[in-house]
C-alpha positions as CSV (number, residue, x, y, z in Angstrom):
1,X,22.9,-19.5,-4.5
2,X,21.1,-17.7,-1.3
3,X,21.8,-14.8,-2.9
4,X,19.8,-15.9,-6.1
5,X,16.9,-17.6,-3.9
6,X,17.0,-14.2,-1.7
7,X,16.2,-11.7,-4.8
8,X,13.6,-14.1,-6.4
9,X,11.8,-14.2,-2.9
10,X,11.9,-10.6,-2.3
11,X,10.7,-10.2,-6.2
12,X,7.5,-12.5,-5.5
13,X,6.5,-10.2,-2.3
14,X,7.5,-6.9,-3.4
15,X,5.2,-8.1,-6.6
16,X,2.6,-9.1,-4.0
17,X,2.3,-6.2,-1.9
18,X,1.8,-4.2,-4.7
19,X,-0.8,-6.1,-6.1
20,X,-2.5,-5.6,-2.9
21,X,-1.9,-2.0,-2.4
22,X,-3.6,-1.4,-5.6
23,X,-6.3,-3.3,-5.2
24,X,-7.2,-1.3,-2.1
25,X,-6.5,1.8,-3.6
26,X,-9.1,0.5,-6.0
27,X,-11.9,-0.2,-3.4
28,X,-11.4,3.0,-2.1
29,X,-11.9,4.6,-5.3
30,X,-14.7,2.5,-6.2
31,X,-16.2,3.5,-2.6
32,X,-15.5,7.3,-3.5
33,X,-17.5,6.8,-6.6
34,X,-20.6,6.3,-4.9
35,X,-20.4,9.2,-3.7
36,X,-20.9,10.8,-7.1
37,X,-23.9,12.1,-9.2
38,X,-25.1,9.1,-11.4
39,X,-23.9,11.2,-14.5
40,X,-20.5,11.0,-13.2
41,X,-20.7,7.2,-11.3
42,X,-20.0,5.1,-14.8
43,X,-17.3,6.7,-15.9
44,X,-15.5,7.0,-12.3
45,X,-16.7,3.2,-11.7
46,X,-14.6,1.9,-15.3
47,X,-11.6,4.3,-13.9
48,X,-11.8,2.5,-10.6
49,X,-12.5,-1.0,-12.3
50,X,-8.8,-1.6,-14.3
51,X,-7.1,-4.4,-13.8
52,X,-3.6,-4.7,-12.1
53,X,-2.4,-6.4,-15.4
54,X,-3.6,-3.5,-17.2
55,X,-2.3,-1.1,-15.0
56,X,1.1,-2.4,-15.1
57,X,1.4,-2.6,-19.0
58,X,0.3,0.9,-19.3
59,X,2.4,1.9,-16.3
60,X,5.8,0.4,-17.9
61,X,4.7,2.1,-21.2
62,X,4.7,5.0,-19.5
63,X,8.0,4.8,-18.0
64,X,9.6,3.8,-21.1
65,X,8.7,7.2,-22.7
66,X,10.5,9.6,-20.7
């Protein structure tokens, strides 16, 4: 049983952290993009502007090809 309670809890914060890690990966990009010339901003902006949901599906559909 703490076995079982141990791995859930560890799922829920390794989930967490990289939930977060993303998302600050993402302001950083989005910050970068400022730096930009506005012909370049919009399309760096939608890069920077995907969701971790998203992220994540297209990340395990990734994995599952190779």
């Amino acid at each position: 049983m703490k076995e079982t309670v141990f791995i859930i809890l560890f799922l829920l914060i390794t989930g967490c952290s990289n939930r977060s890690v993303y998302d600050g990966m993402q302001r950083s990009n989005k910050n970068d993009c400022a730096t930009l010339p506005p012909s370049q901003y919009e399309e760096c902006m939608e890069r920077a502007s995907k969701s971790f949901d998203e992220y994540e599906r297209e990340r395990r559909e990734a994995t599952k090809q190779e």
